[in-house]
matplotlib code that plots the C-alpha trace (Angstrom):
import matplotlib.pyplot as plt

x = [182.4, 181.3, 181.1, 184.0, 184.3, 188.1, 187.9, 190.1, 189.3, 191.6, 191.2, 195.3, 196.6, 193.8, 194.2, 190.6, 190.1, 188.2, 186.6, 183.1, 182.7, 182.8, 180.3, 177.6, 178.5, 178.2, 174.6, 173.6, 174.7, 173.0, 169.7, 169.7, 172.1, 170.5, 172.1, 176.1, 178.0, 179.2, 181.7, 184.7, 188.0, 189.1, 187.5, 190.8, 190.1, 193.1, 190.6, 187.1, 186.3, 185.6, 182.0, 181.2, 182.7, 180.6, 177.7, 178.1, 178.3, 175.5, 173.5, 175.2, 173.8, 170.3, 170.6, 173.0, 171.8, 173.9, 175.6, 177.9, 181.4, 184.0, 187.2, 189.0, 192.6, 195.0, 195.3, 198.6, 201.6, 203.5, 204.8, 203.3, 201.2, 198.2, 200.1, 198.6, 195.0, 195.9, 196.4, 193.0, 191.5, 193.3, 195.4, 199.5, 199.6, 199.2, 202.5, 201.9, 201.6, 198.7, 197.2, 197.2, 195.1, 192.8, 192.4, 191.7, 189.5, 187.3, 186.6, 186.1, 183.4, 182.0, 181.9, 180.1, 177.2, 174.4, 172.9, 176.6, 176.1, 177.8, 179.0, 182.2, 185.3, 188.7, 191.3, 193.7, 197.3, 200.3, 202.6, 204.2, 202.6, 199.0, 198.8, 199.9, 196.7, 194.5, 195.8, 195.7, 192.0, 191.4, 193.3, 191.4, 187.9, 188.5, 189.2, 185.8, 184.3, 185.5, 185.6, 181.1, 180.6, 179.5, 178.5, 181.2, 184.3, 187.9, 189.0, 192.8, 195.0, 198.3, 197.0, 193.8, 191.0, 187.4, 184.7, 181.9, 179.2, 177.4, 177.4, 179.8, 182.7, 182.2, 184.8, 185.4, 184.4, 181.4, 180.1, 180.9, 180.2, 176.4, 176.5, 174.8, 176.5, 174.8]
y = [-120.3, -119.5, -116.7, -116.9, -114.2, -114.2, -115.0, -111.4, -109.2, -106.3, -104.8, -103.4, -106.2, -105.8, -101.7, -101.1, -100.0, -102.9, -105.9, -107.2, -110.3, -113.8, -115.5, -112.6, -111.5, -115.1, -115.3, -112.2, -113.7, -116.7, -115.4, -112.6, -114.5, -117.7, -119.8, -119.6, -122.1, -120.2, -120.4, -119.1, -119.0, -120.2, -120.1, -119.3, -122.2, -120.4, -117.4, -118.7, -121.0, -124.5, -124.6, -121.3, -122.1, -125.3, -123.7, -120.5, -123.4, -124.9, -121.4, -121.7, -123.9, -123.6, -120.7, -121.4, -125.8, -127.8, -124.4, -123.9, -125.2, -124.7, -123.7, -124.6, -123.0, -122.4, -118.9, -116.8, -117.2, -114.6, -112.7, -112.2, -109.9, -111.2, -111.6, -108.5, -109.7, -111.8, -108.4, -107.4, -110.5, -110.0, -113.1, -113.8, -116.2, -119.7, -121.7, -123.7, -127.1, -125.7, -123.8, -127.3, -129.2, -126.7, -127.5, -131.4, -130.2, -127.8, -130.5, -133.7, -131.1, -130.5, -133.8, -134.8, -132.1, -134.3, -131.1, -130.5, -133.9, -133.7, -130.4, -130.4, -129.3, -127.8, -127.7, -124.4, -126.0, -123.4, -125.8, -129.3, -130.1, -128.9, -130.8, -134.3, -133.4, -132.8, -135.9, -137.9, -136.6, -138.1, -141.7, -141.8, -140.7, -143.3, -146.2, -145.1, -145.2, -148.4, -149.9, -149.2, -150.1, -146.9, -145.9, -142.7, -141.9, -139.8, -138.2, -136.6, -134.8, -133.6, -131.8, -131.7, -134.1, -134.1, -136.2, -137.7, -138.6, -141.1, -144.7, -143.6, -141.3, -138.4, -139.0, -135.4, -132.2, -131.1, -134.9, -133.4, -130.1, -131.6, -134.2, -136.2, -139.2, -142.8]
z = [-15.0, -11.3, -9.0, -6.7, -3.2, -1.7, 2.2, 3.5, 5.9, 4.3, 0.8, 0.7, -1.6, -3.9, -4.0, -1.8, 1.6, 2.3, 1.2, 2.0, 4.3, 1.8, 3.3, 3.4, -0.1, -1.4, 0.4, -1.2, -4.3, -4.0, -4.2, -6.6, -9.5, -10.1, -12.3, -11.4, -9.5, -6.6, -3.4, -1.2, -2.6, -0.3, 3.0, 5.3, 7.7, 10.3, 10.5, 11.1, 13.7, 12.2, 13.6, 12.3, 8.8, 8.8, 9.8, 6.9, 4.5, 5.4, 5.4, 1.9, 0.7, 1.5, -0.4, -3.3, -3.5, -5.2, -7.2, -3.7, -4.6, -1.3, -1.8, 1.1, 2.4, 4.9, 5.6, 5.3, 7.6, 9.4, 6.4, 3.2, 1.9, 3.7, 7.0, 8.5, 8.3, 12.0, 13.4, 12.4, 13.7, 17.1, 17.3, 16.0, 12.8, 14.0, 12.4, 9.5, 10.7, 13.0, 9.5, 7.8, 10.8, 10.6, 7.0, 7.8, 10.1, 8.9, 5.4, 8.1, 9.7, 6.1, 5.1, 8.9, 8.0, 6.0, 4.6, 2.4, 1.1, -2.0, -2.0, -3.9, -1.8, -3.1, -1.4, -2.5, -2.1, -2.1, -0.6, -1.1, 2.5, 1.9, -1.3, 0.2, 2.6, -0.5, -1.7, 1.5, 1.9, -1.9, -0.6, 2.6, 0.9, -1.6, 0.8, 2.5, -0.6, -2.0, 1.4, 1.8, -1.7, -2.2, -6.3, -5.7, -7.0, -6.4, -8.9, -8.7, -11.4, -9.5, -6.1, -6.9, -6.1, -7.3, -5.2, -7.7, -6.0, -9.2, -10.1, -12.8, -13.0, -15.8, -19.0, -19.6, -17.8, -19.8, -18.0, -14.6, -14.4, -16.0, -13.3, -16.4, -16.6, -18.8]

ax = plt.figure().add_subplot(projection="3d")
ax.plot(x, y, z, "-o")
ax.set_aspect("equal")
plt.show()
């Protein structure tokens, strides 16, 4: 249950003429529907500078606390639906290996901004090569973790990987999404 905005800049593939800017809708949404867990889905890091993404989020979350979820992607390639949306943004389709970095680098700048704390991250994996990077991220966080002593724990279920930040990890999901755990 959430509130989830798509990160596009054209409203074709979704049969509109345009679509709002995520990270302005999901401000607007943060103040005037309390309650919901809310976030990109996914915020294209090959379209937004990483310092400007880092810096929305933490806007974000002023607004939204510890509701903002970010979902975290790569951004289309040269074909595709979605390919297009480069030309509107003035710049070709970086190739996918460049798509990927930007992923690694736009959660390492997350994860360096105190305010995000523990803002959960999710990483949207359409490929074989951007879910060893969400796992990698999972292995490296965990070693980090493990490696400080920290009370945290790294959670991961096929591509996806869930970053706990309590002295115990949640049995089941009502646990974690309650963040209640004896």
């Amino acid at each position: 249950q959430g509130l989830w905005v798509l990160d596009h800049v054209i409203g074709a593939p979704f049969g509109a003429e345009t679509t709002g800017e995520c990270c302005t809708l999901l401000g607007a949404l943060a103040v005037t529907v309390p309650g919901l867990p809310l976030g990109p889905l996914v915020l294209n890091a090959a379209a937004r500078p990483v310092a400007v993404a880092g810096l929305a989020m933490e806007t974000l979350v002023r607004l939204a606390g510890d509701r903002l979820r970010i979902g975290v992607g790569a951004g289309a390639g040269r074909s595709g639906m979605f390919a297009v949306e480069h030309e509107v943004l003035g710049r070709p389709a970086p190739p996918l290996a460049e798509r990927h970095a930007r992923v690694a680098e736009l959660i390492g700048d997350l994860r360096a901004r105190s305010l995000l704390g523990a803002t959960p991250v999710i990483v949207g994996a359409n490929s074989v090569a951007l879910a060893r990077l969400a796992g990698e991220l999972a292995d490296g966080l965990a070693t980090i973790i493990h490696g400080r002593h920290l009370p945290w724990h790294v959670t991961r279920v096929g591509a996806r990987a869930e970053f706990v930040f309590t002295a115990k990890p949640p049995r089941n999901g009502s646990e974690a999404e309650a963040g209640l755990i004896a």
